[in-house]
C-alpha positions as CSV (number, residue, x, y, z in Angstrom):
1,X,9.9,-7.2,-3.4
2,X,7.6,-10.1,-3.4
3,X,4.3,-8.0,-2.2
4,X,4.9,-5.6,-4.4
5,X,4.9,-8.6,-7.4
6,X,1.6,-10.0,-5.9
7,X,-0.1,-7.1,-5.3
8,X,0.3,-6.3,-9.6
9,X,-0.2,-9.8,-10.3
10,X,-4.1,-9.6,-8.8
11,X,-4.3,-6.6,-10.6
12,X,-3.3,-7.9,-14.0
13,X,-5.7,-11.2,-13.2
14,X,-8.7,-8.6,-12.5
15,X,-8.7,-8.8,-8.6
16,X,-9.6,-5.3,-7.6
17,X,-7.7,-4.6,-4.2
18,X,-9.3,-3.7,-1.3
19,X,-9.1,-1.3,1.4
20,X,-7.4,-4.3,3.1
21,X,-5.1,-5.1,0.0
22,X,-3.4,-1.4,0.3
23,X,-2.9,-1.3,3.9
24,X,-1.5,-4.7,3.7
25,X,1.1,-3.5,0.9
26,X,2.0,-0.3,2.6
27,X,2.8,-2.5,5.5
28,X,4.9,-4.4,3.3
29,X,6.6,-1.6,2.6
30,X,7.4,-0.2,5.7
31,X,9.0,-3.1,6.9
32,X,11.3,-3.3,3.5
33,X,12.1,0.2,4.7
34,X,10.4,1.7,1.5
35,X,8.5,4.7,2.5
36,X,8.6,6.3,-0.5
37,X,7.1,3.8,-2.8
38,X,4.1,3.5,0.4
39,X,3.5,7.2,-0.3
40,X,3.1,6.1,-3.9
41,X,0.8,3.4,-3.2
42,X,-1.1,5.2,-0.6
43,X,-1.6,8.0,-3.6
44,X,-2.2,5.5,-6.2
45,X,-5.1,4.5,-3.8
46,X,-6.6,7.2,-3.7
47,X,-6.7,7.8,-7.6
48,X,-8.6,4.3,-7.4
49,X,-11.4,5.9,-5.7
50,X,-10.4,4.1,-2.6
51,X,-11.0,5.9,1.4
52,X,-8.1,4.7,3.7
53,X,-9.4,3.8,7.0
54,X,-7.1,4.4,10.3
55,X,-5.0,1.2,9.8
56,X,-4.0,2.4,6.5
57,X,-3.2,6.0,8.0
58,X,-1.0,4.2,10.8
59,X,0.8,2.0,8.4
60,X,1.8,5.0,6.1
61,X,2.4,7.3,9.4
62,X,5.3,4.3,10.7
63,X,6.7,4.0,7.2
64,X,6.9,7.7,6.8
65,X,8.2,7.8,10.1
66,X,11.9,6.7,9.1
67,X,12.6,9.2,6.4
């Protein structure tokens, strides 16, 4: 998934994701119809230190909506 390949390729350069960056990827996600992997990211988030804000929570709530 192209996102997916983005999102580690900032990472490997040293762009440190944002808020923004997650919700974004989870998004992603949910429209590849990947909710597991946007549970893994949202998790991997918060390992980073990271506080989801309410458009993160929606965008993992409609991914994990189609289980």
């Amino acid at each position: 998934m192209r996102a997916l390949q983005l999102f580690c390729s900032m990472q490997w350069q040293g762009v440190v994701p944002t808020v923004i960056t997650y919700s974004s990827l989870i998004t992603a996600l949910k429209h590849s119809k990947q909710p597991e992997l946007a549970w893994q990211v949202f998790q991997a988030m918060q390992l980073q230190g990271m506080v989801p804000d309410v458009i993160t929570y929606n965008a993992l709530i409609l991914s994990l909506i189609h289980i």
